[in-house]
N, C-alpha and C positions, 0 to 999 in steps of 0.2 A: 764471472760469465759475461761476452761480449756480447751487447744488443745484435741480436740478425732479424731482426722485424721493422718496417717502416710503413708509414701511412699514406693512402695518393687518394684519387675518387675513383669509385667507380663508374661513374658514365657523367657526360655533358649538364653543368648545370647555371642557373641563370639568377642572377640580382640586379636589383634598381635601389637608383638611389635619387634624389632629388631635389634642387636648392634654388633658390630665386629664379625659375624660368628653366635654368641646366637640367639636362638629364645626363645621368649618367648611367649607360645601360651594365651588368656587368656580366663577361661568360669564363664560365671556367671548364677547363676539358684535362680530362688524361692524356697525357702525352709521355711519350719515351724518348723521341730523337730532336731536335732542331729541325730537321726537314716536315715533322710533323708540327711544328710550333709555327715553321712557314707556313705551311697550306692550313692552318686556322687562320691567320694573320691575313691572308691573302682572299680567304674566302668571307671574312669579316669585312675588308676594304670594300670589297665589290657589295656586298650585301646593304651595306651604312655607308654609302659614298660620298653622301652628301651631312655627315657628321663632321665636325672640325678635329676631332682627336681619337685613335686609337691609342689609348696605352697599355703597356703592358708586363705582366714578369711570368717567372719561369722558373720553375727549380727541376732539374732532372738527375737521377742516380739515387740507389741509395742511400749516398755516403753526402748527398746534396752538393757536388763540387763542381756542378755545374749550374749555373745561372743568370739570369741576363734581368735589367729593370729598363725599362725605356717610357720617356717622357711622351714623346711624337708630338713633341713641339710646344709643351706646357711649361710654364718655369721649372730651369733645372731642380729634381726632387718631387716633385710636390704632385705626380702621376703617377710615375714607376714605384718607387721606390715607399711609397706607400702600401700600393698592391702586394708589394713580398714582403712588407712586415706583417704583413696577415697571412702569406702563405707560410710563413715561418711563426709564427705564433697559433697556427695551427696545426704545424708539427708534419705540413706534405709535403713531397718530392712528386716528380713523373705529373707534375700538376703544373697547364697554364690559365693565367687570365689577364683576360683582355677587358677593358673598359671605353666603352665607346659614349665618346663625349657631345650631347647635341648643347651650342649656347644658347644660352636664354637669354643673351641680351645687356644681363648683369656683372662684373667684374666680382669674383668670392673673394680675392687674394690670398694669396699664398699658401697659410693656413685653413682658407676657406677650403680650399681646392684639395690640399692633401686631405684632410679629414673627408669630402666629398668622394674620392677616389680610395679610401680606405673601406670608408662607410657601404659603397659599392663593391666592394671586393669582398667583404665579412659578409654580405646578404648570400652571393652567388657559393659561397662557402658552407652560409648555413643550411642551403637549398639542396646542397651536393650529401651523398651517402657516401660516409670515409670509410675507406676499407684498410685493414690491416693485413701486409704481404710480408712475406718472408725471404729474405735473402739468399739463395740457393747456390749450393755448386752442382756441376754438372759433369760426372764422372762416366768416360765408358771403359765397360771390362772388355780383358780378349781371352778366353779361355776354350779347353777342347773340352766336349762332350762329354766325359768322363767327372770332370771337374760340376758339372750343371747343378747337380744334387747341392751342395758343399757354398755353390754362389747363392741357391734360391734360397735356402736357410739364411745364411746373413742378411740378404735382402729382407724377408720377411722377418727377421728379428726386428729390425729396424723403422718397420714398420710403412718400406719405400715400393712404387709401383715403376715396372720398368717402362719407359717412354719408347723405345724404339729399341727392337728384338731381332738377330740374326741367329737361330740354330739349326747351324751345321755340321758336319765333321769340327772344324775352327767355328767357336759360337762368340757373339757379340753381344750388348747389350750397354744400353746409354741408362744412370739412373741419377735422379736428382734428390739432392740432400740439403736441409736446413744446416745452412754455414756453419752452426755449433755441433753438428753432431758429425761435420765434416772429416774430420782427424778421426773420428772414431771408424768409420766406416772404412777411411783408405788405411786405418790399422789391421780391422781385422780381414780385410780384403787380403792384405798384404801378407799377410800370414799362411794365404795359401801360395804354397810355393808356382804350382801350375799359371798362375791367375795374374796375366799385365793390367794393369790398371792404367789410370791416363785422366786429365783435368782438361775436362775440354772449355 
């Protein structure tokens, strides 16, 4: 059986971390899109203007195949790509964070600095409530009234609520399924002969 469940946060959450003078503040948010990982990124610059570094990583999707580590001007490594070994060794997707750097004056090097930017990332992580989702398809039927009896039984076999409903003469209906019980569902759909199915 194929894992269809992954982990993200559920809402905004925040760590600090702190080393010779450095702050390092850190946030972490739910996100879905890039244009949503902009307008964080964007609303953090204006926010912390006067900070020398935002850095940051990303993982989006549930299959994680998308993601970005960015230094924002720290020696190559030692910002980003700290940040997503904690987002990954915590097992999130649909999860950014950003660490916003104030200097204190002191030089960490290198190693200083990743562990600083790690250490900050694992707090804003520990702070955040992980939630576990489930990977979903999204099926609509088309079927006539006649047939209605015959879909709600399958559906409530299955134990699924219809999301958005048309009955008419020609009835509609959108329903969402956990990816492993996927194939079962567009089988015994399938089975009635009256009933188009469709993977939206």
């Amino acid at each position: 059986m194929f894992d269809d469940t992954y982990y993200t946060i559920a809402g905004p959450a925040e760590g600090l971390y702190k080393e010779k003078g450095s702050k390092f503040l850190a946030f972490a948010f739910p996100v879905r899109t890039p244009e949503e990982v902009k307008g964080h990124l964007e609303r953090l610059r204006k926010e912390y203007f006067d900070a020398r570094h935002h850095c940051y990583a990303y993982i989006l999707g549930p299959t994680k195949d998308a993601y970005r580590a960015n230094d924002d001007g720290e020696p190559s490594g030692t910002g980003g790509r700290p940040i997503y070994g904690q987002l990954l060794s915590a097992d999130l997707t649909d999860t950014l964070i950003v660490v916003v750097r104030y200097f204190g004056g002191v030089l960490l090097g290198a190693s200083g600095l990743a562990n600083a930017y790690k250490t900050a990332a694992r707090d804003a992580i520990d702070h955040a409530e992980i939630v576990e989702k489930t990977i979903d398809v999204l099926y609509r039927l088309y079927f006539e009234y006649a047939a209605m009896n015959d879909v709600m039984r399958i559906i409530k076999d299955f134990g699924l609520v219809p999301t958005n409903q048309d009955f008419n003469l020609d009835c509609r209906l959108d329903v969402s399924v956990r990816q492993s019980q996927s194939n079962r569902l567009y089988d015994a759909v399938a089975q009635l002969r009256t009933v188009k199915i469709e993977v939206l």
